[in-house]
N, C-alpha and C positions, 0 to 999 in steps of 0.2 A: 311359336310364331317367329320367322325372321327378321331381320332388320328390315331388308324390302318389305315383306307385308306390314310392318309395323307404320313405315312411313305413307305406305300408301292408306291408310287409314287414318293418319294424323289431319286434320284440317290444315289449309293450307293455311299458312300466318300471313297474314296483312303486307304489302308493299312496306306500309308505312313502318310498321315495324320493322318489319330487315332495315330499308334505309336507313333509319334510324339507329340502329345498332350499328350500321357498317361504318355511319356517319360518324359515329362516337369513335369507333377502335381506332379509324381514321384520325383523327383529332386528337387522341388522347396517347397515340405512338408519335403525332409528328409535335405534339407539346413535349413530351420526353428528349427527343431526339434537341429539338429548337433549345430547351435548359441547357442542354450541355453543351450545345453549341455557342451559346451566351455567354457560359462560365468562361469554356476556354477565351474566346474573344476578349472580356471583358481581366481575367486572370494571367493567360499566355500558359498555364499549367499545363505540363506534358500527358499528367494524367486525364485532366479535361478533353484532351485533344485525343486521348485514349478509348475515352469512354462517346465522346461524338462521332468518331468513327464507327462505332461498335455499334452503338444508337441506330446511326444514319444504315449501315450493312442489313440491318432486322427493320429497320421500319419502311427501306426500300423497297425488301421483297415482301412486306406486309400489303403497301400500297397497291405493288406489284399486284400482287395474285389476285387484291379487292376489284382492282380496275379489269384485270382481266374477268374474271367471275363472271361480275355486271357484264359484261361487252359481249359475253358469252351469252347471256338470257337476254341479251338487249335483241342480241341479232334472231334468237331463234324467235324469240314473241315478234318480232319484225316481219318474218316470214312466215307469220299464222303456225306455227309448230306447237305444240302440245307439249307443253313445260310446265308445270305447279312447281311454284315456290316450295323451299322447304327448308325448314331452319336450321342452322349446322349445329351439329354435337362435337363438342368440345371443340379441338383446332384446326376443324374442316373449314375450308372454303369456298368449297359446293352450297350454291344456292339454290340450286332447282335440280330437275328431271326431266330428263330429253328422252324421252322414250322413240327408241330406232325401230320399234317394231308397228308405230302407228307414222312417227314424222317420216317423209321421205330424203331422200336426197338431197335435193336442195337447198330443204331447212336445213340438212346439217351443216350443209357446207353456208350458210346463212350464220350459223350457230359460231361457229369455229370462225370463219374471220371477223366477227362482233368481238370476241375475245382480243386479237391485234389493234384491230381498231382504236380500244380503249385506252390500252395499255401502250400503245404507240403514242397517241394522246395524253396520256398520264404525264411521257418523259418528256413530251415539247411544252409544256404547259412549267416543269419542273424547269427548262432549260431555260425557261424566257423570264419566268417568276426569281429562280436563286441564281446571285453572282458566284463566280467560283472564287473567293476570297478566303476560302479555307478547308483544310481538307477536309471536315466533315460532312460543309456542303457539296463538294465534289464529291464525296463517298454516296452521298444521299440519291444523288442520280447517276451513280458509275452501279451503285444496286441494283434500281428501278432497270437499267440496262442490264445487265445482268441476268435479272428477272427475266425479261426480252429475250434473251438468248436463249437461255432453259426453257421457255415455254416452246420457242420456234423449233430448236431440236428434237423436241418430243410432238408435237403440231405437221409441224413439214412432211415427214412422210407417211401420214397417215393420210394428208389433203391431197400427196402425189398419189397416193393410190385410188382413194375417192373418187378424186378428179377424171381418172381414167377409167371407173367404174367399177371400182372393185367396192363391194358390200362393206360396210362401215360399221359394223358391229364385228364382221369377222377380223378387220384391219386392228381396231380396238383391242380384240383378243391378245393379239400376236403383241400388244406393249409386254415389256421384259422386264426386269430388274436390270439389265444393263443398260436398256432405254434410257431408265430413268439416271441410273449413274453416267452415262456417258452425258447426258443435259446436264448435270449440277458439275460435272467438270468443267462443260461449255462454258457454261453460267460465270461457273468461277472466274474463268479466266476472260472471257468478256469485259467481266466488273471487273478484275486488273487491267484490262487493258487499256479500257475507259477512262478510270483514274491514272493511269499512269500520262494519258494522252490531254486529260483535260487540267493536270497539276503542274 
């Protein structure tokens, strides 16, 4: 049996559940992240300042992808689309299934900007909550932006095409491997650019 038929046979797991777990990886990367932020602060240690960096880069695009997710299932369940939850195996960030061959159009493009939405929200919520009084809280949301970038280079022309009516499973197909590296160089360098602009 497949991985597809395997999940589609799985019961779906509870709201509460997922949030709950997301809630936790949440809280328990930005406890990480916050210790070593502390240490440096409270030590001046170059290595502390090493390791908050390092923190703040992984727990960015942790947030990152959490918020996107969510904003992705928020929008499609919004638009009455046909999404069961599904619990991720290992260090997937897929929470549901969008099935293109029952939701229409709409929903998807309902689906796909729930995902900005969140995660556009994520980074104003992070800009208004952390002062930039050290580079790790400036790393922490030069990430989150980052994150932002790589999802919209991989996003963008998929919705230009959508948008103009092109079938959304075939648009889908055509993602590459360069797709995705050309996004995590975007990315990269976003988050440099962020940090370099808000330090």
């Amino acid at each position: 049996m497949s991985e597809e038929s395997k999940s589609k046979t799985r019961p779906e797991p509870s709201m509460f559940s997922m949030l709950s777990r997301d809630i936790g990886i949440a809280l328990i990367a930005l406890s990480v992240w916050a210790a070593a932020d502390t240490w440096y602060l409270f030590s001046g240690l170059w290595f502390a300042q090493l390791l908050s960096i390092g923190d703040a880069i992984f727990v960015g695009y942790v947030l990152g992808a959490l918020f996107h997710e969510w904003g992705h299932y928020t929008g499609a369940k919004l638009s009455g689309a046909v999404a069961p939850r599904v619990m991720p195996r290992k260090f997937s960030f897929f929470r549901f299934n969008f099935d293109i061959s029952i939701n229409d159009q709409r929903q998807f493009h309902w689906m796909s900007f729930g995902g900005w939405v969140l995660h556009w929200a994520l980074l104003v919520i992070l800009v208004i909550a952390i002062p930039f009084d050290s580079l790790g809280r400036i790393a922490l949301v030069s990430s989150v932006f980052g994150f932002i970038v790589y999802a919209t280079v991989i996003e963008t022309g998929i919705l230009r095409q959508t948008l103009d009516g092109a079938d959304p499973q075939e648009t889908l197909d055509q993602l590459s491997a360069k797709t995705f590296q050309q996004a995590t160089a975007a990315g990269a360098l976003g988050g440099l650019f962020a940090l370099a602009a808000l330090s």
